[in-house]
N, CA, C and O atoms as a MOPAC input file, in Angstrom:
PM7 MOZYME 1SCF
protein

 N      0.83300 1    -1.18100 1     0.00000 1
 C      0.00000 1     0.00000 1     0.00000 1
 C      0.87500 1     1.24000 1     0.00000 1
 O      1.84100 1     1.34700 1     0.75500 1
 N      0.52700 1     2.12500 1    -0.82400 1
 C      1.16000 1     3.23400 1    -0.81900 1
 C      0.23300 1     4.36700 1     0.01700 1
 O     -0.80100 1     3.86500 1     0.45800 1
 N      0.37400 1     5.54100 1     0.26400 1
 C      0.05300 1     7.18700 1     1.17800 1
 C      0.44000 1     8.05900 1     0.59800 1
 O      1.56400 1     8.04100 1     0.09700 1
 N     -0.27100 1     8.94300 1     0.50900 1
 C     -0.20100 1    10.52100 1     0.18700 1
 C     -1.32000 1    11.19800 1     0.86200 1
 O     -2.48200 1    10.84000 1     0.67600 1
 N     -0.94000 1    12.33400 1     1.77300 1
 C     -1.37900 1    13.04000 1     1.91000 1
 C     -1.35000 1    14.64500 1     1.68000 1
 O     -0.53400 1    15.51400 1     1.98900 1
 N     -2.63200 1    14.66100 1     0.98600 1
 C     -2.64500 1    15.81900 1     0.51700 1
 C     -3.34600 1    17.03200 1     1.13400 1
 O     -4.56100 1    17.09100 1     1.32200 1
 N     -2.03800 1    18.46300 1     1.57600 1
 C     -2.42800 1    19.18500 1     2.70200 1
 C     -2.04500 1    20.78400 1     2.30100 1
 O     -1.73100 1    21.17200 1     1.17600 1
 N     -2.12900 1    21.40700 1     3.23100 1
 C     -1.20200 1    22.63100 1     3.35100 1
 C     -1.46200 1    23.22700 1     4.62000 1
 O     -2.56800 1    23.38900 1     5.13600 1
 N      0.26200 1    23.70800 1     5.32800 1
 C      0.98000 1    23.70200 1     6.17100 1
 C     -0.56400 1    25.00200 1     7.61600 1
 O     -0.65300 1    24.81000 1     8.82800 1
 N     -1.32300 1    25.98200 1     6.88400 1
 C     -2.04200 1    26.29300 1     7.70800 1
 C     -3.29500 1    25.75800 1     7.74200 1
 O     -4.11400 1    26.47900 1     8.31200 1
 N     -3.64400 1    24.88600 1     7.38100 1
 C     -5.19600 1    24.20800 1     7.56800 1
 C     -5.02700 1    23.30900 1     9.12800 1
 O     -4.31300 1    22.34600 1     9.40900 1
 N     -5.97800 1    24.06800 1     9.92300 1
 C     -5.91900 1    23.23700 1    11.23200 1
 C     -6.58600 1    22.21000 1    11.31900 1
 O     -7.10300 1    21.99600 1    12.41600 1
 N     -6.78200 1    21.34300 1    10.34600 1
 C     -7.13200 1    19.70300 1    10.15400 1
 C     -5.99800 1    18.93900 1     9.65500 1
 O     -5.56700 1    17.84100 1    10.00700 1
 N     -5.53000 1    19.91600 1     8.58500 1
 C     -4.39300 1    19.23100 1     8.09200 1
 C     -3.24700 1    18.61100 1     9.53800 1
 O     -2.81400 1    17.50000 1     9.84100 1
 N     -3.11600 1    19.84900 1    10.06600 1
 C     -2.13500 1    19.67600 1    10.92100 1
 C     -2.54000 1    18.39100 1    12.28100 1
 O     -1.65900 1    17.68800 1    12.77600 1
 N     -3.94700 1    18.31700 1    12.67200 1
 C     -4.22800 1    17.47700 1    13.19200 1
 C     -3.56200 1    15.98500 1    12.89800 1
 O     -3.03500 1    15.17800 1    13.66400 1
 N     -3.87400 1    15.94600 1    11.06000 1
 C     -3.36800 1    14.82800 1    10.78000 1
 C     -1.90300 1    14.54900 1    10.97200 1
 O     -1.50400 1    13.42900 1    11.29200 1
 N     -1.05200 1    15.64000 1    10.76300 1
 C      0.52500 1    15.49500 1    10.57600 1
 C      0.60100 1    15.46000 1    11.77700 1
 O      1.55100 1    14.68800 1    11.90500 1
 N      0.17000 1    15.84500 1    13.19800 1
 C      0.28700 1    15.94500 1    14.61400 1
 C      0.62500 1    14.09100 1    14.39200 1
 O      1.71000 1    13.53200 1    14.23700 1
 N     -0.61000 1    13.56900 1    14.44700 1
 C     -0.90700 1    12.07200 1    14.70900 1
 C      0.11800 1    11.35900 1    13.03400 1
 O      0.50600 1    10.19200 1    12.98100 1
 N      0.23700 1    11.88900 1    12.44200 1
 C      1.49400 1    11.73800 1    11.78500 1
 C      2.69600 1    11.07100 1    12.85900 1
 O      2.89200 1     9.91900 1    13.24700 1
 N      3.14700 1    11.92000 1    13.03800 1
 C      4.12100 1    11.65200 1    13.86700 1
 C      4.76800 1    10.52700 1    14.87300 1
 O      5.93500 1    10.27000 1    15.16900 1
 N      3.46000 1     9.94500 1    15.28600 1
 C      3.54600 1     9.05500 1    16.38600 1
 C      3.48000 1     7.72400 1    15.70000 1
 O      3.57500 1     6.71900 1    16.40400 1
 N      3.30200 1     7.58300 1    14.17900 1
 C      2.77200 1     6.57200 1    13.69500 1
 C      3.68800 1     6.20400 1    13.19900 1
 O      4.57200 1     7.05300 1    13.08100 1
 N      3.98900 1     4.78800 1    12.65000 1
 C      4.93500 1     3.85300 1    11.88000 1
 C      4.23300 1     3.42100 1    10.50100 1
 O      4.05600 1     2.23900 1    10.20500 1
 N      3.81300 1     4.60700 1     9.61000 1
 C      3.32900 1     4.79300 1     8.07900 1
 C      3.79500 1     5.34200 1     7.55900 1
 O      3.87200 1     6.43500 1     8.12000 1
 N      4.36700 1     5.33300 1     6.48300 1
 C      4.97400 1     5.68600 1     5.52400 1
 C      3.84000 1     6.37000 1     4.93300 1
 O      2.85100 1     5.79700 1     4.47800 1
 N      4.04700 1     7.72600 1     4.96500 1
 C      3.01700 1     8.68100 1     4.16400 1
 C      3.70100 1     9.61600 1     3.39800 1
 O      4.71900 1     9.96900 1     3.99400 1
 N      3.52300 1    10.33000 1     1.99300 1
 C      4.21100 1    10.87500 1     1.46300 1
 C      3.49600 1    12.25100 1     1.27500 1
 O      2.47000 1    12.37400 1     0.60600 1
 N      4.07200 1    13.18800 1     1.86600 1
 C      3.22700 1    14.70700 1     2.09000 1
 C      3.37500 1    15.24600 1     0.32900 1
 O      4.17700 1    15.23100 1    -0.60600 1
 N      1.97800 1    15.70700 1     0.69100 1
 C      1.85200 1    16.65200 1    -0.62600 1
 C      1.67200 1    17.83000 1    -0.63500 1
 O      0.58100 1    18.00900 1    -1.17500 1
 N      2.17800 1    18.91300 1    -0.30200 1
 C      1.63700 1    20.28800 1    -0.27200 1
 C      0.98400 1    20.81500 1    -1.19700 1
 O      1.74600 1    20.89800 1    -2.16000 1
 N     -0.61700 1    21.47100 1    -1.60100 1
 C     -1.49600 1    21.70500 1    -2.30400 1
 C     -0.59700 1    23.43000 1    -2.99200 1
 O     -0.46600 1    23.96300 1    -4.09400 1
 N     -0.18300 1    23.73600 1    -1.57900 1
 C     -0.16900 1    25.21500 1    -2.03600 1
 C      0.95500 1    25.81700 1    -2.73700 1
 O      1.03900 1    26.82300 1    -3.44200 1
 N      2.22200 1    24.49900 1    -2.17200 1
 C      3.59300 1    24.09800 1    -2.72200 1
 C      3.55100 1    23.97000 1    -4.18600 1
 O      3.67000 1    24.97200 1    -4.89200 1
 N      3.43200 1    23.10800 1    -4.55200 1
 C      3.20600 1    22.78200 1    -5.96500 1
 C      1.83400 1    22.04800 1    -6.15300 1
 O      1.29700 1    21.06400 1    -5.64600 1
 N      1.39100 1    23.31200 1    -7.46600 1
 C      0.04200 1    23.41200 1    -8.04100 1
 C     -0.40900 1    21.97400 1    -8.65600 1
 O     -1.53900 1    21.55500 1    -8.91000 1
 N      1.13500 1    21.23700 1    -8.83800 1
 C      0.44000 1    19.70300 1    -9.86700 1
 C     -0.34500 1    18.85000 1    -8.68200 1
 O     -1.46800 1    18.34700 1    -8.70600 1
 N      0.51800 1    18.86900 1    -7.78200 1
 C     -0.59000 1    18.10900 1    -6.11800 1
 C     -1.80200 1    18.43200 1    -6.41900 1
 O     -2.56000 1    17.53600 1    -6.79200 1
 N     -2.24600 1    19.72600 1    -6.33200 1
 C     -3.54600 1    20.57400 1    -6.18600 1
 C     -4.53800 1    20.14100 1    -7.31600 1
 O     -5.75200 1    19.97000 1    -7.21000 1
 N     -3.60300 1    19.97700 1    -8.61900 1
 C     -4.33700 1    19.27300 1    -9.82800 1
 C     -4.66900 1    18.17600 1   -10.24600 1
 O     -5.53000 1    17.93200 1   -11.09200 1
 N     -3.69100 1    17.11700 1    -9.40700 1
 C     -3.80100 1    15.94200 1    -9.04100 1
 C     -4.94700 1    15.14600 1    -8.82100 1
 O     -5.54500 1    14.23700 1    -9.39700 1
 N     -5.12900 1    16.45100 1    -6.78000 1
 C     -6.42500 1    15.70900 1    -6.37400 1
 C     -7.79800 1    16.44200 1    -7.23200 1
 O     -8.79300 1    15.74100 1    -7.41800 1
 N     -7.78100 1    17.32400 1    -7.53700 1
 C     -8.95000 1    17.80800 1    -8.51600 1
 C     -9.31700 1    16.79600 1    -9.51800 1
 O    -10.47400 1    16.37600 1    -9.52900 1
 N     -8.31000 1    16.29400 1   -10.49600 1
 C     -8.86200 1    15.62800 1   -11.07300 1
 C     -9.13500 1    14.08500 1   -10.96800 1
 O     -9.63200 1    13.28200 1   -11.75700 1
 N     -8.73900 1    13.99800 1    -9.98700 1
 C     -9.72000 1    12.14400 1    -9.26500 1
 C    -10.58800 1    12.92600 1    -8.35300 1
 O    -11.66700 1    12.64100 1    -8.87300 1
 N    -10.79800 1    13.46700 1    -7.67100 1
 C    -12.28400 1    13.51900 1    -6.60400 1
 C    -13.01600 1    14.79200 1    -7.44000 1
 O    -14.23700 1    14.86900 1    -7.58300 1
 N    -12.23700 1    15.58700 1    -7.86300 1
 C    -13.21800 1    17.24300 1    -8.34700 1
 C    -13.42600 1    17.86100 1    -6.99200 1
 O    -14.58500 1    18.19200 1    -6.74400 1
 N    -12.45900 1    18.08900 1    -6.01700 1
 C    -12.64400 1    18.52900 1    -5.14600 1
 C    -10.97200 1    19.23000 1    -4.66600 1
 O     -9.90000 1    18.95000 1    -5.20200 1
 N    -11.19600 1    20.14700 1    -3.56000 1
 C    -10.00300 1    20.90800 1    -3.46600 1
 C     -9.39400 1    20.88000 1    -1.82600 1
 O     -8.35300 1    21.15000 1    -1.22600 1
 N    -10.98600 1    20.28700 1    -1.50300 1
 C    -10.71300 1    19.65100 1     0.23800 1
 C     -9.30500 1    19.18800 1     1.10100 1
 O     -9.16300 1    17.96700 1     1.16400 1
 N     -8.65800 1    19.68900 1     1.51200 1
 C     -7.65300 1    19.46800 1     2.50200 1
 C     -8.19100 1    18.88600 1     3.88100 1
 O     -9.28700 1    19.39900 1     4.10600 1
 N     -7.93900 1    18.29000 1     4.55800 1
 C     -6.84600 1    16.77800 1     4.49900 1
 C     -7.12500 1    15.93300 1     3.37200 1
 O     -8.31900 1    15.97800 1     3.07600 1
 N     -6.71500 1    15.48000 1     2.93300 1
 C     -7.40900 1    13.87100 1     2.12100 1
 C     -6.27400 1    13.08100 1     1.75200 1
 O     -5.21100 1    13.33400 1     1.18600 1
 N     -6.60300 1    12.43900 1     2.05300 1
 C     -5.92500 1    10.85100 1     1.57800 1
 C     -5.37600 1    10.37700 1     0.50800 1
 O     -5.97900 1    11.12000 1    -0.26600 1
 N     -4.75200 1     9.77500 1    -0.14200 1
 C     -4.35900 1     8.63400 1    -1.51200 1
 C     -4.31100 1     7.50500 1    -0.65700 1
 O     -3.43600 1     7.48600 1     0.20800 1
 N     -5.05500 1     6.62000 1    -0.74900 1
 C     -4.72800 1     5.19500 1    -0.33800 1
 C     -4.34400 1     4.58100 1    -1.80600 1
 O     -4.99600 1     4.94600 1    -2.78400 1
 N     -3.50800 1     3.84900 1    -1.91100 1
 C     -3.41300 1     3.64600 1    -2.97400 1
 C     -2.80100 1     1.82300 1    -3.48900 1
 O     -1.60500 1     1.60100 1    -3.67800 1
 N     -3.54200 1     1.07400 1    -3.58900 1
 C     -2.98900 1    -0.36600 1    -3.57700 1
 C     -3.00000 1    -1.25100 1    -5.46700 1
 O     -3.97000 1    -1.64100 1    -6.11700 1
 N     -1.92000 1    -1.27300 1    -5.72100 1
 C     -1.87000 1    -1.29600 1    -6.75900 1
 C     -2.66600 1    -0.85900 1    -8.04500 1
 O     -2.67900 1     0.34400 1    -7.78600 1
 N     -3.20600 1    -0.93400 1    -9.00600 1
 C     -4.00700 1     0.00000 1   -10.03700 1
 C     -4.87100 1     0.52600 1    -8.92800 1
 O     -4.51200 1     1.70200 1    -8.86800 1
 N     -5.87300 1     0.33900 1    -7.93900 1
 C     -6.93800 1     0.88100 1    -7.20100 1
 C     -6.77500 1     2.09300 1    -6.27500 1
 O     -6.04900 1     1.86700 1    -5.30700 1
 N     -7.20500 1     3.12800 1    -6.34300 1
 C     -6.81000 1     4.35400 1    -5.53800 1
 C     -8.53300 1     4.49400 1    -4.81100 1
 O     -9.68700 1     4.28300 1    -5.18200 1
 N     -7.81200 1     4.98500 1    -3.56500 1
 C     -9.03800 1     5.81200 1    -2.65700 1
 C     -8.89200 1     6.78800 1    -2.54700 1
 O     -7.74600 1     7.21000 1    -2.70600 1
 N     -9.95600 1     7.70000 1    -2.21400 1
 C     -9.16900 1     8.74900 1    -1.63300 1
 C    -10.23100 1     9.03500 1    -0.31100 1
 O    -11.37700 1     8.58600 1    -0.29600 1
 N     -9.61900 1     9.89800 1     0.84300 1
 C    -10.33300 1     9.85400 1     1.76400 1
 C    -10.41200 1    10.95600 1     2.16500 1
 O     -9.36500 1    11.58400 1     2.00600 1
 N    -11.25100 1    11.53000 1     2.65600 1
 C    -11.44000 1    12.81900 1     3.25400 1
 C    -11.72900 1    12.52300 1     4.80800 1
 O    -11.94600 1    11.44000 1     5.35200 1
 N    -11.64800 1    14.22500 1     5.52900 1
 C    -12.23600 1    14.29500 1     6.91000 1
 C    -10.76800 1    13.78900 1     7.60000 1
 O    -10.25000 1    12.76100 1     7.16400 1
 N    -10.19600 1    14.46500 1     8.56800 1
 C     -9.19500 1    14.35600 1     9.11500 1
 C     -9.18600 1    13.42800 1    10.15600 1
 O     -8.24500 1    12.67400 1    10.40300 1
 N    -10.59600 1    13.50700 1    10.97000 1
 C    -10.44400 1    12.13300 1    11.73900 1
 C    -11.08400 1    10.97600 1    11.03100 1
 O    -10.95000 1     9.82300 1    11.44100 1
 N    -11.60700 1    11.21100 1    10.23200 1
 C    -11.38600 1     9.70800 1     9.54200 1
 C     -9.97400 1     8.92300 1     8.55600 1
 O     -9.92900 1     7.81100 1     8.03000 1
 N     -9.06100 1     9.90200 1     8.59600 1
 C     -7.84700 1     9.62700 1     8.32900 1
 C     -6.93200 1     9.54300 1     9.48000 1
 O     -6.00400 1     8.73500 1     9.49800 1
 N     -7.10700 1    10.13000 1    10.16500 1
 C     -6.24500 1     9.58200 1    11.67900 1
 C     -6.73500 1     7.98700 1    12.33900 1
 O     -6.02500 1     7.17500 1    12.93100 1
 N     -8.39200 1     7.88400 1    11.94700 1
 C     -8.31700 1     6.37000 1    12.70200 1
 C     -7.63700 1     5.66900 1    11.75700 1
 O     -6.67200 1     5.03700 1    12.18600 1
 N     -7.91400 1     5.58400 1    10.34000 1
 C     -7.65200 1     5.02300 1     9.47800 1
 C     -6.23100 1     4.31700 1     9.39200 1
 O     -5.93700 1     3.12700 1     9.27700 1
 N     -5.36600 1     5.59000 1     9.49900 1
 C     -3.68500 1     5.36900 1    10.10700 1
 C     -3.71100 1     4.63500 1    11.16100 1
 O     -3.88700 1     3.51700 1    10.67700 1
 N     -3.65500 1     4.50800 1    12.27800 1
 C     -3.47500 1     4.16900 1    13.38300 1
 C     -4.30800 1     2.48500 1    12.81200 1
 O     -3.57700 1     1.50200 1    12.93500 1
 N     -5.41000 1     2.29100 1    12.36800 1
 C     -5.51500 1     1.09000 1    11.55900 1
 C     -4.60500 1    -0.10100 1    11.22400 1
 O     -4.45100 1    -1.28600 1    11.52000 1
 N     -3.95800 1     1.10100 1    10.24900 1
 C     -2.87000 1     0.11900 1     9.44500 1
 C     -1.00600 1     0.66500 1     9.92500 1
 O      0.11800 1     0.69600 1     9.42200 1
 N     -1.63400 1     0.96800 1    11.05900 1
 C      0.20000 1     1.53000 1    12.12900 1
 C      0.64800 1    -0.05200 1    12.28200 1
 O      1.69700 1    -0.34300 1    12.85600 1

């Protein structure tokens, strides 16, 4: 399984997630939305949405994507 999360550095959900980031043993690969615009275009064009926190779950051809910050913090801690 691969991770991406896709964020930027003042959204106080985002940071919730990178908080609980921290403590976890997942390999997640940060995406900054506001950093570079291709992230931002990325998730637009799989969900059509611009929502920060969200997810890439991503397991071979099949991608998720997840929204809502505590549903990405249980989610992690899940698969910790």
């Amino acid at each position: 399984m691969q991770y991406a999360l896709y964020y930027y550095d003042s959204c106080p959900f985002c940071q919730r997630v990178l908080m609980a980031m921290q403590s976890l043993n997942v390999n997640v690969e940060k995406r900054n939305v506001m950093k570079n615009p291709e992230f931002r275009q990325q998730q637009i064009d799989a969900t059509k949405r611009t929502t920060v926190p969200c997810l890439l779950i991503k397991d071979g051809d099949h991608e998720e994507w997840m929204f809502e910050s505590g549903d990405i913090v249980r989610y992690l801690k899940s698969v910790a």
